[in-house]
N, C-alpha and C positions, 0 to 999 in steps of 0.2 A: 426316784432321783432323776433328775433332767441332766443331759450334755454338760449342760454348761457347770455344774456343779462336781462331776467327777474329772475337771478337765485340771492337770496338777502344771502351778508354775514355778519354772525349776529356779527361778530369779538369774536366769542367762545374760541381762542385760546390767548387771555389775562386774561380770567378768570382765579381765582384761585381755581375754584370748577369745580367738574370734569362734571357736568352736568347742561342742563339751570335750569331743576324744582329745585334742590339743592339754586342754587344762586338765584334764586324768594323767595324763601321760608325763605332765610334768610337775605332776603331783606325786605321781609314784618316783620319778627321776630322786624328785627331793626328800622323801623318805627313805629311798634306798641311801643316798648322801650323807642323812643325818645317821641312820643307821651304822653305816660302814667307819664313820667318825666315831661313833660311842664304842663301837668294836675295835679302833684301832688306839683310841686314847684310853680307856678303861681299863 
């Protein structure tokens, strides 16, 4: 297997945030969000 074949693209350039930690970080924000909603209306 050559370089170029194990090299993985993460598709970065549909994000709308300019870095991966950014978009983690407000992906966990909005999980915890939707969470704390289903636990307080449930």
């Amino acid at each position: 297997m050559s370089n170029e074949e194990k090299k993985f693209e993460r598709g970065s350039a549909l994000s709308i945030f300019g870095s991966d930690r950014r978009e983690d970080f407000m992906a966990l924000l909005i999980a915890l969000a939707i969470a704390f909603g289903v636990f307080v209306y449930i």
